[in-house]
Structure formats: C-alpha cells, structure tokens
N, C-alpha and C positions, 0 to 999 in steps of 0.2 A: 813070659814076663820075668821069671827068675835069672834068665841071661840077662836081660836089662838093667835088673836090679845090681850086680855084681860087675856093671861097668867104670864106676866111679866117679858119675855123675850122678847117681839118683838121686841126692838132696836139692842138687841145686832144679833138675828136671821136673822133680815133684812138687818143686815152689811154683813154677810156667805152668804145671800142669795146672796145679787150685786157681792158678786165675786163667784157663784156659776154659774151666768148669764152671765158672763163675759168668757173668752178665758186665759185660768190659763197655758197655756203650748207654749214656743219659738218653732216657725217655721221657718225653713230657706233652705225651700227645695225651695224657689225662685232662691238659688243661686247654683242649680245643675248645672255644667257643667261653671260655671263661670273661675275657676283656669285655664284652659289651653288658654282664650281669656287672661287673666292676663299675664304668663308668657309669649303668644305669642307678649304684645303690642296692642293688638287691642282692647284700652281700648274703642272705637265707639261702638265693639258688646257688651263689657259688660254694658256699659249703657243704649243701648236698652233692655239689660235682664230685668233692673232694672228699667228703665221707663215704660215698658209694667207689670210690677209687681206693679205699684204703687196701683191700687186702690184694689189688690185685697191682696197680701203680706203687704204693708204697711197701719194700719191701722192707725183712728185719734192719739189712741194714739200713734201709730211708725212715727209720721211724722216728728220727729227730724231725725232720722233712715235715714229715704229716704230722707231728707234735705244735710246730713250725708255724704252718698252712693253715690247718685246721685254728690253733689258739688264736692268730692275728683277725681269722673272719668271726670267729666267735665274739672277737672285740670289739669290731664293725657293727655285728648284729646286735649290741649288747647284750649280749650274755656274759658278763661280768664273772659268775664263778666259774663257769665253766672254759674261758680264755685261761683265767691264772692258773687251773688244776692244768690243763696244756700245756702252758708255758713254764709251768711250773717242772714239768717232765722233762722238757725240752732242754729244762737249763740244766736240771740234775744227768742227764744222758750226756750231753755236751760236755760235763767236766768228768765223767766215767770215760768217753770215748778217748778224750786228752788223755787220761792217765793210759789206758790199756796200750794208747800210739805210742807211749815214752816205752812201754813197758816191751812194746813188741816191736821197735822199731827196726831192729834186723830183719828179720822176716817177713812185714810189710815192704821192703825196700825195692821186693823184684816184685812185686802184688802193683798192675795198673788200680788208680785209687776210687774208680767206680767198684772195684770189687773189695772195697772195704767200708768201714760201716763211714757213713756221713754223718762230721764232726760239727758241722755248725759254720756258717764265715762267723766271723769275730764281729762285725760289726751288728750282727742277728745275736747273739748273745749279749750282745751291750743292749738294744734297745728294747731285747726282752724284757728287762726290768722296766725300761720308762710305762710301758703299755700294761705291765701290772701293777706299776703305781697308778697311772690313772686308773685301772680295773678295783682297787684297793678305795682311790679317794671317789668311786662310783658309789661305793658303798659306804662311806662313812665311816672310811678306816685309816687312822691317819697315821698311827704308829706304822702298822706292815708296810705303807706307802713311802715311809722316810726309809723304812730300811731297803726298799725294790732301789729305791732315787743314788743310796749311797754306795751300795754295790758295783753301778756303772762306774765309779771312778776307780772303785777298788781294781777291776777289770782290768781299767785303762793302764793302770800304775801297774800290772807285773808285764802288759800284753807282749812286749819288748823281750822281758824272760822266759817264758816259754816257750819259745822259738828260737832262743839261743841254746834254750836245753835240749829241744831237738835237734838241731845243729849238732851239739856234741854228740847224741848219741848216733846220728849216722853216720857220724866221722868215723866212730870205734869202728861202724862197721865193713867202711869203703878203705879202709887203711892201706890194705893189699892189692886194693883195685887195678894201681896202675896210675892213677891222676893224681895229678900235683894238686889240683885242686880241690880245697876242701868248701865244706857247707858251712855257709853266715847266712843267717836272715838277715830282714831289712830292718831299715829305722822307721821311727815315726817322732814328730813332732805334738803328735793329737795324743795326748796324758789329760785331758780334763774338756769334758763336755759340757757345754754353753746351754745345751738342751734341760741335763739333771740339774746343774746349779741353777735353774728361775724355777724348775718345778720344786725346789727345795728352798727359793728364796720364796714364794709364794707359800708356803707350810710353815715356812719360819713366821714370817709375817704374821698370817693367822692367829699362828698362837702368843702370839706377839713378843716373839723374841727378835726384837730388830736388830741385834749383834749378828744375832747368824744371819738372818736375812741381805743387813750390809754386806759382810763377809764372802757370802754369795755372789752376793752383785760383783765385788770386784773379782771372784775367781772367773764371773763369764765374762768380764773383759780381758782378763790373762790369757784365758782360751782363745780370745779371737787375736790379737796379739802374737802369742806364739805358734798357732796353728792358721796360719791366713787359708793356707789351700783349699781346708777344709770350711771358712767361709768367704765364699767370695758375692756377698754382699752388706752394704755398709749396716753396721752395731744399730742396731733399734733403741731407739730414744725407752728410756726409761723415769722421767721424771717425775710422773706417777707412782713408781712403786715403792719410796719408803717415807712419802707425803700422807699426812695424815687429809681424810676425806671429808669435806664438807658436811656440817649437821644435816641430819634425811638424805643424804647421798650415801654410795657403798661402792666398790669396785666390782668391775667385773671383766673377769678374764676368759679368753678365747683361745684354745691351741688349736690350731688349722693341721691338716695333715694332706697332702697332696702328690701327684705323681706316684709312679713307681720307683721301688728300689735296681740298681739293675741286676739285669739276667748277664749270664755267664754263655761265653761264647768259644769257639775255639781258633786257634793260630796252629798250622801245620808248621813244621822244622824240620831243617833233613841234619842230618849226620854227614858229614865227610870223610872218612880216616885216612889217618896218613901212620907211620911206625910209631912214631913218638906223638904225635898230636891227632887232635878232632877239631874238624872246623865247622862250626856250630851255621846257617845258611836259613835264608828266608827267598820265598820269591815275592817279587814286585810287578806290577803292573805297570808294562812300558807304551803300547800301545794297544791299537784293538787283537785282542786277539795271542799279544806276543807279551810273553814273561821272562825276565832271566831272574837268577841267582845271583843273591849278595850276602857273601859273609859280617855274620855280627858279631863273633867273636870264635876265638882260636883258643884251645884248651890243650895245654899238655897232658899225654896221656900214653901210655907207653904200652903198645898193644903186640909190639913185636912183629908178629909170622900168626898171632892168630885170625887176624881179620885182615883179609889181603887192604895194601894200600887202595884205595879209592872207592872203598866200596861206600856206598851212600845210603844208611836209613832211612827211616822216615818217622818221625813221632807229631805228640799236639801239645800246646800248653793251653790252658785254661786263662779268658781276659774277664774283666768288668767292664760288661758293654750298660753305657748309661740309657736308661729309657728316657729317660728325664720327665717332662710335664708339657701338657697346653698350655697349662694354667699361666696367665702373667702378670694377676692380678686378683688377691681375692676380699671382699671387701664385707664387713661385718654392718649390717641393717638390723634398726630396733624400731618396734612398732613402723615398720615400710619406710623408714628413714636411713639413710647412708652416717655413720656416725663415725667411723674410720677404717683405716685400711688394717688385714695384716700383713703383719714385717717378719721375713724371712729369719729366724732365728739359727738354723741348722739343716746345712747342707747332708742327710741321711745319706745321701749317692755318695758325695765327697768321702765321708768317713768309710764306706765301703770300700772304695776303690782305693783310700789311705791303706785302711787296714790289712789289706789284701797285699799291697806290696811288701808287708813283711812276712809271708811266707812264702810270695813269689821266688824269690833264687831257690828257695831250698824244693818247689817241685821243678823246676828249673834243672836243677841238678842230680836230682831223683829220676826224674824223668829219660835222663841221661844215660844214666847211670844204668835204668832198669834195662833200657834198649839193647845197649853194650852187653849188659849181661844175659839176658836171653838170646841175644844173638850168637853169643859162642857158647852158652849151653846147648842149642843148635848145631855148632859146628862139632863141638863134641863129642855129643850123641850121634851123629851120622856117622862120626869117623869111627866109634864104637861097635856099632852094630853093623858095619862092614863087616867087621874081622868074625862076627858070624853066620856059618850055610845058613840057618832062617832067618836071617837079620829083616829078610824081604817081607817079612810078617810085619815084623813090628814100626818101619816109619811111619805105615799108613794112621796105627794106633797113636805112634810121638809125635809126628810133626801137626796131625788133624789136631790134637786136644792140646798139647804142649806148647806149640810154639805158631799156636793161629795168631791170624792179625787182632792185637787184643790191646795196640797204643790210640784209644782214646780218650780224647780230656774229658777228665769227670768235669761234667757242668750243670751239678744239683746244686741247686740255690734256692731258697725259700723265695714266693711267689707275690708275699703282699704285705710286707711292708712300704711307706710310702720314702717318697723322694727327698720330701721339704717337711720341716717344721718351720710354722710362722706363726706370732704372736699376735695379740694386740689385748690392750687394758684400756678399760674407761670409765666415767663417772658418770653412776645416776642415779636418781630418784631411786629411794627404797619401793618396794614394791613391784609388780608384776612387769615384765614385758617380753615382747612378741618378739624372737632374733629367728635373724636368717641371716646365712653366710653365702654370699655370688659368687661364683670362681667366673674370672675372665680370660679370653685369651690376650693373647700378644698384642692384637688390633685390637682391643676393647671388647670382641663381641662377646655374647655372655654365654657361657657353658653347661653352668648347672647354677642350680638355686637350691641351697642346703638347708633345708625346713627343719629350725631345730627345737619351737616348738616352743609354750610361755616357761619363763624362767622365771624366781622367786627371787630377789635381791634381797638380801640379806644383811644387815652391817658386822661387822665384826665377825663375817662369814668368809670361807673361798667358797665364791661364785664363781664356779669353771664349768664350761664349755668346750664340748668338744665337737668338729666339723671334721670331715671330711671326704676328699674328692679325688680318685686311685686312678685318674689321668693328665 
C-alpha cells in the first residue's frame, strides 16, 4: 500500500475510492406495495411501511428522505404536530446540506451523488411550507402559518442564485480540466406561487385585511402570466373571494390535493472522445429490436494522448418522469348535493420538472466531468503500478474498490407529495354540514369518495378543508 501511496495519484484515487465504498445505486423497493395503501387512504399503513424502513432503507444520508416521506403521511393521517416537527427537520437539513455542497464543492465533484447526502428537489422544499401552514392553520395557528405561506416565495426569489453560486464554485474547481466548457445553471420563470398567494389571500381575508388579501389576488394572476408552463390550466374564477357574504351565509373553502408528484428516472449517455473534443451521444429506438446513436452535443475538451480517440463511456442522468393523476374531475358535495367543481390552481408536477431544470446542466456537466476524471485516474494508476515487481497485488485491490462501475443517476426523490392543487369557494348557511369530495376519472367514472365528515360554518371564520386523493 505504501508503493501506491507514493505514485502520485493518491488524492485523486482516494476520491474514486470513497465512492467506490460507498452505495452508488437508488433503492426503493422499501416502497413495494405502498400505491394501493395510497389510493385506498390508509395513509396509517403507509407510514408504518416507512417508519419500519427507517434504519435500514433510509440511510444518514437519505435522512432528508425519510424526514420527507414520513412528515407528508403524517399530514395525510392527521397528525398535525408531528408532520411539522418532520418537515420541520427536513427544511433545516435541506439548507445545511446546501451550505456543506457550496462548502465542499471540490471534493464532491468526482463523488457519483448517490453517495452523498440527499439535498432535497426544490420544489419539496417550497411546498414543505404550504403543508405546514395548513398543519399550523389545523391547529388554530395563524401567525406560524403566515410565516410557513411567506417563506415559499422567499425560496422562489433567490432559487435562480444558488445554483449560480454553485456554478461558480465548480468552475474554480474544473479550470485545469481541459474543457472550454464551463457550469451555468438553468432559468426559471416560476419566482411566485399562485398556491401561497390564495393560501395568504384566504388569511388576509380573515382577519380582514383586504389590502393584502387584493394584493394577493393580483400577485396569483402575475404567476399565471409570467409562468404559463407551470399552469397549464385556465385561472379559477375568483369572484367570491373579496365579496362580502350574505347575512347567515359564510364561506367555505376547499383545497383538493391529488395525484403524485413525479418519481425520478434515469437516461443512459455515452461519452465519445476525440483529442480536442467529447461528443456527448444518446441511443434511439429505430425499429424492433435495432438502436443506433445520435449525437446531442459536441464539447470541446482537450484530452491529448490520455484517453485514446474514440474511446466511448458510458454514464446516467437523472429525468422528472411525471406520474400525473386519474383524477379528471373532482367535485365537492354538501349534505349529498353536488355544489361545485374544484378548479386546478397549481400544477405541483409542473413546478418540479421547472424547478429541476435549473440544476439540470450543472449535473449535466458534473456528471461529465466525474467520468473523464476517474477514467484517467484509472489510466494513471495502472500505468503506475506497472513500474512495480508487486504491482500484480495491488489492481485487484484499485480497480475492484476504486474504479468499480459506480455512474448511477441518483434518483432519491420524496414519494408523496401530490400532483395537483385545486380550489373551490362557496356560500352557505351558517351552521353544520355534511362535505364529501368525489374524484372522477377522465370518462366520468367515479374513483373515490372523500368522506370529510360534518363541518361547522362559521362567519367571519376560515372554513378550510382539506381532501385528498394520491392517484
């Protein structure tokens, strides 16, 4: 081992080694048999799947994961304190993991990023707060719940910057690399959530500041406006909500929550080299049976004589594959009466898959980047331990742990948040009544029937409701 040491490569070898030691491939057969407790509502047995999986499915580093997992069903099940104490972890972890990535971003760079700790997608972090403001206004807490609602935009407003700041810090550290190409993250036009602004126009209201509550109204028409992608269905009538309510009538409002968020998938890439460039290469399916290669893009990159021309890698990248819904229709009943539909407010998939493209280039490039470089920490070391009589000891030891097959796309993503947010507000008689929420499919037929049990109408109350249906 001490010849090894003294070949002058060990730093960069002992970086391939820790993630050769490490756990390079997403498991998630914890969550076999989970979707029919989901659809059926019995979100008590999926949490026991998932708290009996904690020590052995989620590891230290998946403990955002199971922070994650566990607080979104505790939401489900109602259990109010015990979501927010979760999510509450979840968020404080998430902005530790962000700082330690900025802090260690050299050294992460050749680490594939299942063997580093899971950071949270962005769009699980933004909607951590909506789900503990309603976990807040469950309780009858209405200040904590303004501050959960206001946080999401705070989010939304730097998301842009801290991924430009990683950008800069991987640059400092690929500078020598060899590639012309440097790290930018992506754009986003989604800076303000149409979701927070009603749950805050609904708060304003209440307490009957209708300046903020207007104010709101128009920032979630701004959102739909300058983020269309992320709704792509048409703005919910609002004419009820800053009309004052007939005598003995009150409002009462319904958030629906449906589908899944999606799950993460992977895309194979191969590498092509050439002396001065890398031709980045997808396969396609052409007919049964038969595939070829297509170039998607050409990288300068100046490799010399160490990696003969045309040798060909192979890495993964990480997608947002959408689950989406059955749902096509879900429609709110008072005492066995049909009284209106709700209206899709926020697309939760859309903003995933927004969100996600602005860190997209940068494992893009990482991902790259890391292959390149364990691949001639590789060539390195073998050419090293030639030069000596035992060298025949030690590849068994460096190429088995050092430079095993270890390019899989991390594709940890939390498991239950839902698809859709949809509204709907209406007027009625103060006093008791019977609600039930139907979710329908596409054809009409009807899916589930969400029994939400008598509600107290109140005036000069938020009467909110929550339904939900995780297919």
């Amino acid at each position: 081992m001490r010849r090894f040491l003294a070949t002058g490569v060990t730093a960069a070898a002992l970086a391939v080694l820790a993630t050769g030691c490490a756990s390079t491939r997403t498991s998630k057969t914890h969550l076999i048999g989970i979707d029919p407790r989901l659809a059926g509502h019995d979100f008590a047995a999926a949490l026991a799947q998932v708290e009996a999986a904690k020590t052995k499915a989620y590891q230290e580093r998946d403990r955002i994961l199971y922070y994650l997992d566990a607080g979104m069903l505790c939401h489900y099940s109602a259990r109010w304190a015990e979501s927010n104490e979760l999510l509450t972890q979840a968020e404080y972890a998430i902005e530790e993991a962000y700082t330690r990535s900025v802090s260690k971003a050299a050294s992460s760079l050749m680490l594939n990023d299942n063997a580093l700790e899971y950071a949270g997608e962005d769009y699980e972090n933004i909607y951590l707060n909506v789900f503990k403001a309603i976990n807040f206004l469950q309780q009858g807490a209405f200040d904590p719940a303004f501050v959960e609602v206001r946080r999401i935009n705070d989010k939304l407003n730097v998301l842009e910057d801290k991924y430009a700041r990683m950008a800069t810090e991987y640059n400092k550290t690929t500078k020598d690399s060899g590639t012309q190409k440097s790290f930018q993250s992506g754009k986003t036009r989604f800076h303000n959530s149409a979701l927070a602004r009603y749950m805050s126009m609904l708060m304003y209201r209440t307490e009957g500041q209708r300046d903020g509550a207007r104010i709101d109204l128009e920032k979630l028409s701004e959102a739909w406006s300058a983020a269309r992608e992320v709704y792509p269905f048409p703005l919910p009538s609002f004419a009820l909500a800053l009309a004052p309510s007939p005598d003995s009538y009150a409002k009462l409002n319904v958030l629906g929550f449906y589908g899944r968020s999606p799950d993460k998938l992977a895309n194979t890439l191969y590498i092509h080299t050439q002396p001065t460039s890398i031709t980045i290469m997808t396969t396609q399916q052409q007919s049964a049976g038969k595939t070829r290669m297509t170039a998607i893009e050409v990288i300068p990159w100046s490799l010399g004589c160490i990696l003969p021309a045309g040798t060909t890698l192979k890495f993964q990248m990480p997608y947002m594959k959408m689950r989406g819904s059955r749902v096509g229709r879900a429609v709110l009943y008072l005492n066995g009466y049909p009284v209106a539909d709700l209206q899709p407010l926020e697309s939760i998939e859309a903003v995933a898959q927004e969100t996600f493209r602005i860190k997209e280039p940068l494992i893009f490039l990482k991902s790259i980047s890391r292959v390149i470089g364990k691949t001639i920490i590789k060539a390195k070391a073998m050419e090293e331990l030639k030069k000596h009589e035992d060298g025949q000891y030690v590849p068994g030891f460096l190429v088995a742990l050092a430079v095993a097959a270890t390019e899989n796309a991390d594709l940890r993503v939390g498991q239950f948040f839902p698809a859709v947010a949809a509204i709907s507000e209406v007027e009625v008689p103060v006093g008791e009544h019977r609600a039930t929420v139907v979710y329908f499919d596409k054809a009409g037929n009807r899916l589930y029937q969400d029994e939400l049990g008598t509600v107290q109408v109140r005036p000069g109350k938020l009467n909110l409701l929550q339904s939900y249906y995780l297919n």
